[in-house]
C-alpha positions, 0 to 999 in steps of 0.5 A: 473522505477517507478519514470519515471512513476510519472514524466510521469504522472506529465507531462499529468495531464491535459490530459484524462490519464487513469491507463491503459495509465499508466500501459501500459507506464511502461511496466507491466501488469495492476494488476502487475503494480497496486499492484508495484504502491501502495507498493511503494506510499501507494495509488492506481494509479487513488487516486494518480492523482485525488489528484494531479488533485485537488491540481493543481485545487486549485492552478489555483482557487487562482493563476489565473482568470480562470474560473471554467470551464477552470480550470477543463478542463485544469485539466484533468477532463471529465466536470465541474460536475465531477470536482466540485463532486471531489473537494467539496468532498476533499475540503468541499467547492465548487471550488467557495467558496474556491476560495473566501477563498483564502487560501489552506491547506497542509492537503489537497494537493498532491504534486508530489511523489519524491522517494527514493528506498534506505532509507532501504539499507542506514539504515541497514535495509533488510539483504540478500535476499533468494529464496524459495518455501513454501507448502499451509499454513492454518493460524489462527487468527484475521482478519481485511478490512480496507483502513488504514495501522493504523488498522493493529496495532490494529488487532495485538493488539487484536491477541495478546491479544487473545493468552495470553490465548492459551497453548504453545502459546510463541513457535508459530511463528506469520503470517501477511498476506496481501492479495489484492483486485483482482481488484484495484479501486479509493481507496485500501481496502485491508484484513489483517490476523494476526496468527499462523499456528495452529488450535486455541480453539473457546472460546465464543465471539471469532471472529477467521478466517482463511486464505489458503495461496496457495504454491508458490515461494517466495523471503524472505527478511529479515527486521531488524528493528521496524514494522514501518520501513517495509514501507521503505523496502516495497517501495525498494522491489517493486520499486527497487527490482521486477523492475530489478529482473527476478521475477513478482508477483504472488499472491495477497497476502505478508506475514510476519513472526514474531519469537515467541519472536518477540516484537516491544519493541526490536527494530533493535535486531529481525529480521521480514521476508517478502516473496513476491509470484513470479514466474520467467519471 
């Protein structure tokens, strides 16, 4: 499905498409369809299209003696003001001088997605899926606003860090909570909690937080392998998965839970679950 939609998109580049085109071709409501679109690219539908937009731009700058006006128009941009704001911001330059550069780098091109849902599946990496409903959940922690997937890594740094310091912390399993934006822009800025499920002592300079995870069902994947892995997995759950399952999303938020033992050192040896908030169609 969701590869029938890219292809769908590829196809109208240079008409006025808009997300809630998109979002009603696929079949999903728009924040459902949204949050399946960005697990599975790693970006929002309308960042996805301005870049491919833009690529496309700068091909037909190099490639032809079009105007710049045409090339904006034959690109699915509303006017040339619009365009040329788009392009010097992804470019640096303006659609004139980087025709007069003559070069195009692929550090700031995007080139049509080409998925593939079963990379996780081929490598071992999902075990056996469950079904099952959790109580409202309080967890503790450090929480970090980002649009990078980087600082994710470094949240879970300083959490760890913090916990050397807290009594009986090694029994305690460890919570990623993931929650979305109620309303999907050009680009995601998403909030994410790393914790525990216990009240933790304040200390001076601490910068805690917490987080009321409403009860709801949930499918439990269990992920065997590194962290970095779980964005093959992610792709296959909610590209594959969701799509040709009875569920849809409930909540705006995932969680994964790590064991008290779990180390990113281990490797394919631990086990990380991660619950989807569903409710049945």
């Amino acid at each position: 499905m969701m590869q029938e939609v890219i292809d769908y998109i590829e196809q109208h580049l240079d008409e006025q498409l808009s997300v809630d085109d998109i979002c009603q071709y696929s079949g999903y409501s728009k924040y459902h369809f949204q949050r399946l679109f960005y697990a599975v690219t790693g970006e929002t539908i309308g960042h996805y299209m301005m870049n491919r937009r833009l690529t496309e731009a700068a091909t037909l700058l190099l490639e032809s003696n079009k105007s710049v006006v045409s090339i904006a128009m034959d690109t699915g941009f509303q006017s040339h003001e619009v365009f040329t704001r788009a392009f010097q911001r992804n470019f640096h330059k303006s659609p004139s001088s980087f025709r007069k550069s003559g070069s195009l780098s692929k550090y700031f091109t995007k080139y049509p997605i080409q998925l593939s849902y079963l990379y996780n599946k081929q490598h071992h990496l999902l075990d056996k899926v469950d079904e099952v409903y959790m109580e409202q959940k309080e967890v503790w922690g450090m929480t970090v606003q980002s649009k990078d997937q980087s600082d994710i890594r470094q949240c879970w740094k300083q959490f760890g860090d913090r916990m050397k310091v807290e009594k009986d912390s090694e029994t305690l399993p460890r919570y990623g909570i993931i929650q979305y934006p109620n309303e999907f822009k050009l680009e995601l800025e998403f909030e994410y909690t790393a914790g525990v499920s216990q009240p933790l002592q304040t200390r001076a300079n601490d910068t805690l937080s917490s987080v009321t995870v409403p009860g709801s069902k949930y499918v439990v994947f269990y992920h065997r392998g590194s962290v970095a892995d779980i964005l093959h997995s992610y792709p296959y759950i909610y590209g594959a998965f969701i799509p040709s399952s009875n569920y849809i999303l409930n909540h705006t938020y995932n969680i994964e839970v790590y064991g008290p033992n779990w180390s990113e050192h281990k490797g394919s040896h631990d086990v990380i679950q991660l619950l989807i908030p569903v409710q049945s169609k």
